[in-house]
C-alpha positions as CSV (number, residue, x, y, z in Angstrom):
1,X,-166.8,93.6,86.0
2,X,-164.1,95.8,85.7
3,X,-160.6,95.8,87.8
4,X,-162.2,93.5,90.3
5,X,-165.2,95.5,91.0
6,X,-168.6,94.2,90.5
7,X,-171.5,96.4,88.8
8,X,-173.9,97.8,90.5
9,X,-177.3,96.0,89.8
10,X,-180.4,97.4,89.3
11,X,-181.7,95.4,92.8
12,X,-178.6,97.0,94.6
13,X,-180.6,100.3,94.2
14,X,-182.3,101.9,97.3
15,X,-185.5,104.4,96.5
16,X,-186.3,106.6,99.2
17,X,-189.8,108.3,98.4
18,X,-189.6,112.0,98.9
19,X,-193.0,113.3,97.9
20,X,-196.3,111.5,97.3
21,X,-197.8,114.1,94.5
22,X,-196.9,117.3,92.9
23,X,-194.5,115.8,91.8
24,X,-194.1,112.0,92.9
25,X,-190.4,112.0,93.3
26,X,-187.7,109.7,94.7
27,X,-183.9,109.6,95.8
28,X,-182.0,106.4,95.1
29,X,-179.0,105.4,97.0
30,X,-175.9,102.9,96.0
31,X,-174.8,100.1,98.2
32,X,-172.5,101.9,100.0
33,X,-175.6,104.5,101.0
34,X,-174.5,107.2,99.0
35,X,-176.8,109.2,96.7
36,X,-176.7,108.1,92.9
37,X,-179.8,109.0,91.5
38,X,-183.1,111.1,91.6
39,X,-186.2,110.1,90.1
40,X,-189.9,112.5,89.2
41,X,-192.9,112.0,87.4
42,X,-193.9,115.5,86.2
43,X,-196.1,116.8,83.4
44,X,-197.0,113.1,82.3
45,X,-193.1,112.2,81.9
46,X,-191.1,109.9,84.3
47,X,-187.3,110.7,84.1
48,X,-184.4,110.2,86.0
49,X,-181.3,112.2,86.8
50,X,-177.7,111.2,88.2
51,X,-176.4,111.8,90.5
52,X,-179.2,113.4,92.4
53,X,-181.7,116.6,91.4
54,X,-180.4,119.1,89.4
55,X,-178.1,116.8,87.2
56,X,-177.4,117.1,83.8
57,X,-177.0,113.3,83.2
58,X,-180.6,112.4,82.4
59,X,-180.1,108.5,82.3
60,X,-184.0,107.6,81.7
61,X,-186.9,109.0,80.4
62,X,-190.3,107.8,79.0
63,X,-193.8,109.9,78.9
64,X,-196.4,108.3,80.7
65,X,-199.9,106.6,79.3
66,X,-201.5,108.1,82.4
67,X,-201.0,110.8,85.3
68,X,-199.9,114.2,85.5
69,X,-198.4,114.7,88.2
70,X,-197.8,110.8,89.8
71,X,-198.0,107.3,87.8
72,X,-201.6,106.3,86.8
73,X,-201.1,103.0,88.6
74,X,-199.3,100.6,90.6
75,X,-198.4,98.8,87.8
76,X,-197.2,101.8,85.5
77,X,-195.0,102.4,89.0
78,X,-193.3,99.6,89.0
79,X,-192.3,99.0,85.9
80,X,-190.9,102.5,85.2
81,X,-189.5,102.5,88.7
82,X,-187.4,99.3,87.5
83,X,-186.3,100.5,84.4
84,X,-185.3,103.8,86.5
85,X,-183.0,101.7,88.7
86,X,-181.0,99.8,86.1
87,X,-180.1,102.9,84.3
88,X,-178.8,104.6,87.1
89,X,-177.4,101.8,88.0
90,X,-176.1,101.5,84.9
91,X,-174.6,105.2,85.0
92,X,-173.0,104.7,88.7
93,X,-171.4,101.3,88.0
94,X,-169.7,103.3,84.4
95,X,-169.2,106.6,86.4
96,X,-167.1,104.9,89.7
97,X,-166.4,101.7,88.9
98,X,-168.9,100.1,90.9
99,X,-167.6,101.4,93.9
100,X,-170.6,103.4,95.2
């Protein structure tokens, strides 16, 4: 915590799904609702950008065991979608403070 404002958490991050396959992608939101991240599994590599598509700050990255173009299971989700959330929360609560 920093000047009084508390970090953002990983579980403070919203994912919205935006596309089901080719790629599987997702936007994640702050607290306050505003866009801080953007997630995609492409080419067999998850990765996520801040703050949204487009970004130069690629704040995660891992290549997958399985899938192309999507995760290769539920549980291959969920686990790179949690480690996706707590870096860019990570990168939001360094870049503003907290204060998205």
């Amino acid at each position: 915590m920093e000047g009084g404002v508390e970090a953002i958490k990983a579980k403070d991050v919203i994912l919205v799904k935006t596309c089901d396959a080719c790629p599987e992608q997702y936007d994640a939101f702050g607290p306050s609702g505003k866009q801080i991240g953007y997630i995609r599994v492409r080419w067999g590599r998850c990765a996520a950008w801040c703050p949204d598509a487009g970004s130069d700050d690629e704040v995660y990255a891992v290549e997958l065991k399985s899938g192309w173009w999507n995760f290769g299971s539920n549980k291959e989700r969920k686990k790179h979608l949690r480690r996706a959330k707590a870096a860019i929360a990570d990168w939001a609560s360094d870049e503003e403070g907290g204060k998205l």
